[in-house]
FIROTOR-767350 format. One record per residue (C-alpha): residue in one letter; x, y, z. Coordinates in pm, whole numbers, plus 50000, padded with zeros to 5 digits. Layout:
// residues N
  r     xx     yy     zz
  A      X      Y      Z
...
This chain:
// residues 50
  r     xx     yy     zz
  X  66816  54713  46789
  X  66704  55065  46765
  X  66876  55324  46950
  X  66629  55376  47231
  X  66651  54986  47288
  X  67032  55030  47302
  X  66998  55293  47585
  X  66759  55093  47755
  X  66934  54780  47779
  X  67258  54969  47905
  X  67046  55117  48180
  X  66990  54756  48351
  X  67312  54781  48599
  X  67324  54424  48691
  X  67154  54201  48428
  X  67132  53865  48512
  X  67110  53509  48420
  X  67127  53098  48537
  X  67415  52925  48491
  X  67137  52703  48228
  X  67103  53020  48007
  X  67447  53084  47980
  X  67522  52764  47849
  X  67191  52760  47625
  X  67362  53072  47496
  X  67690  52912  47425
  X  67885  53100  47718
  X  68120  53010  47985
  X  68053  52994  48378
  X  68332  53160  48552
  X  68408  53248  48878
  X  68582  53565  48950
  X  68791  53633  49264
  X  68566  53869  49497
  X  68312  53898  49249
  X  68103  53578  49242
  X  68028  53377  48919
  X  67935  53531  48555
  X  67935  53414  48222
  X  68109  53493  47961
  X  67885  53519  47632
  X  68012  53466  47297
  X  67936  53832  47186
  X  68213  53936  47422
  X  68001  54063  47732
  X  67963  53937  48096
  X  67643  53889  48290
  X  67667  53793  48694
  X  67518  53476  48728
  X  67212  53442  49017
């Protein structure tokens, strides 16, 4: 990823996914006290789950 992409994708506040891509990713569902469900990818980051 180039360094423009980098920026870009940081810009997206809230990225989001389905509880089906997380798992087609290899991530966890959890749900979070006050803060709804996300998933947990393997990479280490956390995307709120719609």
């Amino acid at each position: 990823m180039s360094a423009i992409g980098a920026a870009a994708a940081q810009a997206v506040a809230f990225p989001t996914i389905t509880a089906e891509e997380c798992a087609a990713q290899g991530g966890t569902v959890k749900s979070i006290p006050y803060g709804g469900t996300v998933c947990s990818l393997p990479d280490g980051s956390t995307v709120k789950i719609t």
